[in-house]
N, CA, C and O atoms as a DFTB+ gen file, in Angstrom:
372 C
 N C O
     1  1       4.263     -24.634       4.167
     2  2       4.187     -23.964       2.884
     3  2       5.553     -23.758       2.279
     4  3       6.566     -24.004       2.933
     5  1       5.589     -23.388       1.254
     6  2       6.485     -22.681       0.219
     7  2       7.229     -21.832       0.675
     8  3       6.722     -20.851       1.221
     9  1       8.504     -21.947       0.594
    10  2       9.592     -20.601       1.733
    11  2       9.640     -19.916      -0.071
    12  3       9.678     -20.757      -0.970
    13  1       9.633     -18.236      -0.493
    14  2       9.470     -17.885      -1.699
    15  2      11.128     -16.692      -1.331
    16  3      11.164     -15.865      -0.420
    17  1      12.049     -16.911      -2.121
    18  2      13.234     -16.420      -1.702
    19  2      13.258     -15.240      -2.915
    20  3      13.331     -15.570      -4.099
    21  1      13.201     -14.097      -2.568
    22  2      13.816     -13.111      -3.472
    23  2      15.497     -12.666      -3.761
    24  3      16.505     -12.657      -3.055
    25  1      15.159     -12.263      -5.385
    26  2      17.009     -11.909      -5.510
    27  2      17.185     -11.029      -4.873
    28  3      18.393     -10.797      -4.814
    29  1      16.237      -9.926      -3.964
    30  2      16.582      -8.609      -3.699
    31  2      16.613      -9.383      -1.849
    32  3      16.286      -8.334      -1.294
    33  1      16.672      -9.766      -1.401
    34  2      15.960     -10.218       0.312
    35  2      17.463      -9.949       0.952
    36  3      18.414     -10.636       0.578
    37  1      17.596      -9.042       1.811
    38  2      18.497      -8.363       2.772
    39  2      18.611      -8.996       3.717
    40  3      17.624      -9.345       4.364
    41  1      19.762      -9.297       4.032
    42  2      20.161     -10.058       5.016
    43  2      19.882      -9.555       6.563
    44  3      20.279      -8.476       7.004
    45  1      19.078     -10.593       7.352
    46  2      18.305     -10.249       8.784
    47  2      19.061      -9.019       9.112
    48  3      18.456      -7.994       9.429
    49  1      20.369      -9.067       9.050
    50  2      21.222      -8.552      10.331
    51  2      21.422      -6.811       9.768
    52  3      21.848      -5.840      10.392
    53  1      20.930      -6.924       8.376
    54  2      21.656      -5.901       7.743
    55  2      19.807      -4.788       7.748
    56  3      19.614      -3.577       7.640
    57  1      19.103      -5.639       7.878
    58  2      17.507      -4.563       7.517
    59  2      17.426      -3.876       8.680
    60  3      16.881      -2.798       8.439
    61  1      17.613      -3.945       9.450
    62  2      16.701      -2.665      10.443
    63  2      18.044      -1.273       9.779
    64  3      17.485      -0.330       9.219
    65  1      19.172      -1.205       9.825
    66  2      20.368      -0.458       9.087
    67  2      19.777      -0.172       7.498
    68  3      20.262       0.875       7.068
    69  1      18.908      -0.796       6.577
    70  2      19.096      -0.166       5.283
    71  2      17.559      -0.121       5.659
    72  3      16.980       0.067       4.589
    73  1      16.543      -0.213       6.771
    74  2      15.117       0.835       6.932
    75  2      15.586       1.704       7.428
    76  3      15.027       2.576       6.762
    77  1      16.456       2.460       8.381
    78  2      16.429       3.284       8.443
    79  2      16.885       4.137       7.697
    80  3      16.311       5.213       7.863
    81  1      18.105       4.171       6.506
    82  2      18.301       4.577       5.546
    83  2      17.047       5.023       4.626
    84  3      16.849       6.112       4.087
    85  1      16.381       4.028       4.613
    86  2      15.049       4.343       3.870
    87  2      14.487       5.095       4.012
    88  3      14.190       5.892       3.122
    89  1      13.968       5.183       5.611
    90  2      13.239       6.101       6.056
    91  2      13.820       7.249       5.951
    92  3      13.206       8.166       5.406
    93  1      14.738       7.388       6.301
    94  2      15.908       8.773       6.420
    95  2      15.270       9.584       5.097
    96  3      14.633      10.628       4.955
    97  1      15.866       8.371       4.064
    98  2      15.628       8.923       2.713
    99  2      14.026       9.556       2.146
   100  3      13.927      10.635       1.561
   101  1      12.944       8.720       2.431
   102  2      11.493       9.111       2.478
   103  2      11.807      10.293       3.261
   104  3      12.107      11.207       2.493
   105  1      11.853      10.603       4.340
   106  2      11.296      11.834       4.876
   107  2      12.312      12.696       3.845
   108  3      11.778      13.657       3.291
   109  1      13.347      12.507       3.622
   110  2      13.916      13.694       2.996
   111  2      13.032      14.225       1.536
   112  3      12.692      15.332       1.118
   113  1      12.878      12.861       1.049
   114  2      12.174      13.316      -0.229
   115  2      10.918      13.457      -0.142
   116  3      10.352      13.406      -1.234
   117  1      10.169      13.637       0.869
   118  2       9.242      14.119       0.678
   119  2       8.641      15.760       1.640
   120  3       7.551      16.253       1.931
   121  1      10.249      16.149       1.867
   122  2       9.681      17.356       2.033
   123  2      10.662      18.076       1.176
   124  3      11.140      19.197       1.348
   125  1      10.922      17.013      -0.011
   126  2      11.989      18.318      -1.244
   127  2      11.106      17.517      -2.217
   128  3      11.082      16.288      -2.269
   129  1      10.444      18.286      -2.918
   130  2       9.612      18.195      -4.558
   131  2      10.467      18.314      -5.695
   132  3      10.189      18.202      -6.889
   133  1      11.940      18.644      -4.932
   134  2      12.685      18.829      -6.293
   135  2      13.934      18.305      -6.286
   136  3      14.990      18.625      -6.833
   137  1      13.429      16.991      -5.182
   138  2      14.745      15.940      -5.076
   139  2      14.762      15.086      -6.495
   140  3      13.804      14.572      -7.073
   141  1      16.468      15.104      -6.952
   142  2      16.507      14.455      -8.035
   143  2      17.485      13.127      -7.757
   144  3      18.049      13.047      -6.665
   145  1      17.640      12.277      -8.581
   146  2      18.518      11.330      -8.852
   147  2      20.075      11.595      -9.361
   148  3      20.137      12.519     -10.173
   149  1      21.184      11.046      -9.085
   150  2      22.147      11.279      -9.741
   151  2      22.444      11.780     -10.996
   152  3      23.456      12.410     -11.301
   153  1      21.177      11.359     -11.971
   154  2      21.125      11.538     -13.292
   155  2      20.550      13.297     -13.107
   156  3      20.826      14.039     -14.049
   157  1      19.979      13.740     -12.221
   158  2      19.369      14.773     -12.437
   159  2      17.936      14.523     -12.738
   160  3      17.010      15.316     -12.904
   161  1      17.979      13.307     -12.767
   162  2      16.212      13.285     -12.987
   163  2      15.184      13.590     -11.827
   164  3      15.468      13.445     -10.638
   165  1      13.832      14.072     -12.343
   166  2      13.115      14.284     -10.823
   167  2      12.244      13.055     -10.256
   168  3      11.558      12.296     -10.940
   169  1      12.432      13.017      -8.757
   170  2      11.564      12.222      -8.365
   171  2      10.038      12.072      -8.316
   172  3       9.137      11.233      -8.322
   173  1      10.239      13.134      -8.276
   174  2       8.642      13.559      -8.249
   175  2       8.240      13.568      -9.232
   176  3       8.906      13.851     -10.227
   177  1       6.809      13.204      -9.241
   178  2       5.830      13.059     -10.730
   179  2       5.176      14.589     -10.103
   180  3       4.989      14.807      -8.906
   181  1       4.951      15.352     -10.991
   182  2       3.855      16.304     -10.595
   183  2       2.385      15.865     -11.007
   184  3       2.115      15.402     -12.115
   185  1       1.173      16.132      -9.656
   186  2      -0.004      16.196      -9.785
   187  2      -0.632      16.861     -10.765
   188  3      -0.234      17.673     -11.600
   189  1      -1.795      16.335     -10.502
   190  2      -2.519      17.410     -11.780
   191  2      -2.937      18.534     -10.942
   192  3      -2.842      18.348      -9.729
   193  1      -3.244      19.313     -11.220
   194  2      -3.532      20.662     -10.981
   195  2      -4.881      20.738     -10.151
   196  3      -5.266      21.481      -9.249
   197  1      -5.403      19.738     -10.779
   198  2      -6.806      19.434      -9.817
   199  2      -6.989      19.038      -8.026
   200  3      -7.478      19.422      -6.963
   201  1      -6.090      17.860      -8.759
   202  2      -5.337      17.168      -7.242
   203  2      -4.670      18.164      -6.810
   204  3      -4.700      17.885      -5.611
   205  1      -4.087      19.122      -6.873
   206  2      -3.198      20.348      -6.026
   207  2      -4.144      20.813      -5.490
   208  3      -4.254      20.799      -4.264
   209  1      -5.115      21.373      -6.355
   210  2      -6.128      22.086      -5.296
   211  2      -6.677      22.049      -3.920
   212  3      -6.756      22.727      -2.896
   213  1      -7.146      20.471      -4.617
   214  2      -7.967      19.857      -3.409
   215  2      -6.151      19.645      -2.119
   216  3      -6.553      19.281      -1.014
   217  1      -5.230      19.730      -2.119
   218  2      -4.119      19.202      -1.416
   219  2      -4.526      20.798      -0.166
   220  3      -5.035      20.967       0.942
   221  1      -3.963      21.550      -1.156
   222  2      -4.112      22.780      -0.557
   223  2      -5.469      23.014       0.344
   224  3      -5.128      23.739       1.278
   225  1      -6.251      22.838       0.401
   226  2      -7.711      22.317       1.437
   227  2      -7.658      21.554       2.691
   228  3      -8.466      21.525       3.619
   229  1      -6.141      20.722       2.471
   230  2      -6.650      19.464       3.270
   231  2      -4.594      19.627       4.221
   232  3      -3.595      19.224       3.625
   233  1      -4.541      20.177       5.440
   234  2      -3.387      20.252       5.406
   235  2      -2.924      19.268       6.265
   236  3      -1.788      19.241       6.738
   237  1      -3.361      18.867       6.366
   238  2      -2.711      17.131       7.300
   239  2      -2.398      16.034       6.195
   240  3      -1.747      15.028       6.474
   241  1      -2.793      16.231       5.193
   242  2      -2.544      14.978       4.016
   243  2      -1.757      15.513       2.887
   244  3      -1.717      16.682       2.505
   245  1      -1.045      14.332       2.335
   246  2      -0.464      15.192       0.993
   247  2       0.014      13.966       0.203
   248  3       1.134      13.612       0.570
   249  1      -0.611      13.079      -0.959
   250  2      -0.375      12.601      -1.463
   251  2       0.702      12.819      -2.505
   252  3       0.672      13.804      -3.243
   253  1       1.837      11.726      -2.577
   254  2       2.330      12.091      -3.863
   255  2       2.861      10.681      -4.791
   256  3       2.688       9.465      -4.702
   257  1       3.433      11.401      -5.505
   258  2       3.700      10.170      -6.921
   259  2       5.066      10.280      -7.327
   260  3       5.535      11.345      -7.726
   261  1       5.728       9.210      -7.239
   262  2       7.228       8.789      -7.749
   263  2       7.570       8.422      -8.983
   264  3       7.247       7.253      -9.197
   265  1       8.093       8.945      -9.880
   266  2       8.791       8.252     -10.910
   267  2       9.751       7.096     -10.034
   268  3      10.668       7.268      -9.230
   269  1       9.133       5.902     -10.547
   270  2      10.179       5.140     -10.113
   271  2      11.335       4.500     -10.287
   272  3      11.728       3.619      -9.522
   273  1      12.011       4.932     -11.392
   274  2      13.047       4.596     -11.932
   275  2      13.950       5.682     -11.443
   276  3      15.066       5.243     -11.167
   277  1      13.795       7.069     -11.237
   278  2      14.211       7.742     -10.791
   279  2      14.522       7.319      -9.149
   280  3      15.681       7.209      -8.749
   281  1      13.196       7.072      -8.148
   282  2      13.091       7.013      -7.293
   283  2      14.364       5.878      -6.657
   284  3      15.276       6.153      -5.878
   285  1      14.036       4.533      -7.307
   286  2      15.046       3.376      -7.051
   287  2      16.698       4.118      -7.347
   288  3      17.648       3.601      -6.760
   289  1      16.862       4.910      -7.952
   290  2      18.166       5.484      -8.620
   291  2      18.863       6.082      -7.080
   292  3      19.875       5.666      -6.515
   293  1      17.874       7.262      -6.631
   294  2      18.061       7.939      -5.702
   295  2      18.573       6.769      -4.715
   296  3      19.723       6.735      -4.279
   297  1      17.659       5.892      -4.439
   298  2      17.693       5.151      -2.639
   299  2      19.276       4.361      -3.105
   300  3      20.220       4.579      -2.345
   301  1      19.512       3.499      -4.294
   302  2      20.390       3.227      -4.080
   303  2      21.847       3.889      -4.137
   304  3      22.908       3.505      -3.645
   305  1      21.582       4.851      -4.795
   306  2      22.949       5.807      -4.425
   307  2      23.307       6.235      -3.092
   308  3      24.440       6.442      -2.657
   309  1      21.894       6.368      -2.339
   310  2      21.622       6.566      -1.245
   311  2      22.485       5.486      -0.513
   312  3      23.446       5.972       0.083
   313  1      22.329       3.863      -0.410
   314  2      22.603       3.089       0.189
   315  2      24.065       3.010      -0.311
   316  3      24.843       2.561       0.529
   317  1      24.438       3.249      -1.144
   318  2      26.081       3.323      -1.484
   319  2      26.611       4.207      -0.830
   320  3      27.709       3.866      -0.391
   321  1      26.168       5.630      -0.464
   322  2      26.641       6.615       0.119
   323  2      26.746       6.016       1.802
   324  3      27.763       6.178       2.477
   325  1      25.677       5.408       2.240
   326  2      26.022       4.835       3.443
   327  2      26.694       4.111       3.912
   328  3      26.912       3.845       5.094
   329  1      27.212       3.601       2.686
   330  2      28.467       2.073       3.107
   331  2      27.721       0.551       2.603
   332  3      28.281      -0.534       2.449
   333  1      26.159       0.928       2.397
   334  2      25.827      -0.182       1.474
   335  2      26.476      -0.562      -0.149
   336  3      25.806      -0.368      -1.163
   337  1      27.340      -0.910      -0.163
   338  2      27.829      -1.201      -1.956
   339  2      27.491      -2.177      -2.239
   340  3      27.115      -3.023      -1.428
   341  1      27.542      -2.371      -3.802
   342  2      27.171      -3.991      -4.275
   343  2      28.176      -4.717      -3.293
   344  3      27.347      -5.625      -3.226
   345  1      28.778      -4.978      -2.807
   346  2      29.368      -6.004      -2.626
   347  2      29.180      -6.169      -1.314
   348  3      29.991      -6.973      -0.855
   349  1      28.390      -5.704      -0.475
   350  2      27.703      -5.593       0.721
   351  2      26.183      -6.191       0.607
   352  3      25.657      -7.081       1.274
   353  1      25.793      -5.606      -0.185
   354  2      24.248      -5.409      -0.511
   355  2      24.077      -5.782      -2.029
   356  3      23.692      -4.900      -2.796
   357  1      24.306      -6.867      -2.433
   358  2      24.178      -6.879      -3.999
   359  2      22.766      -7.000      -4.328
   360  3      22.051      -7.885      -3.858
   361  1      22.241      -5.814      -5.400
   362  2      20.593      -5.589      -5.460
   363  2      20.867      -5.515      -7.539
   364  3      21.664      -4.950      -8.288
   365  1      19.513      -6.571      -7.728
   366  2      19.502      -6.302      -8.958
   367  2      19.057      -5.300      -9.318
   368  3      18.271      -4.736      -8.557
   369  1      19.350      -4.741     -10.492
   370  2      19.187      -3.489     -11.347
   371  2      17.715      -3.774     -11.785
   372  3      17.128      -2.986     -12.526
């Protein structure tokens, strides 16, 4: 078949180092609702009020929702802060 090459595809040696960054970063933001982006923007989309309810019922689960322009903002500042820079890790915008 078809080898399908992305502009974003991380080099073998360098992914298990920018998942764990990732992960690092997921767990952080998802036990702060009021993690923002450099810009100050929030990551978090807030639920509807409905969906809160039912959250509050159910305490092993907790769905949530990303602005993702925000979200991508965060991880890669994130990966710059780690020593990932463009010129390490060049990721399109």
């Amino acid at each position: 078949g078809h080898v399908i090459s992305h502009a974003n595809t991380i080099p073998g040696d360098m992914k298990p180092d920018v998942d764990r960054v990732f992960f690092e970063f997921l767990n952080r933001l998802c036990s702060n609702l009021d993690m923002t982006d450099g810009k100050g923007e929030l990551i978090h989309q807030a639920l509807m009020p409905k969906k809160m309810q039912k959250l509050d019922e159910s305490p092993d689960f907790r769905p949530f929702k990303f602005r993702i322009q925000a979200f991508t903002n965060a991880f890669v500042e994130e990966l710059n802060r780690q020593g990932f820079t463009e010129s390490v890790l060049p990721l399109k915008k």
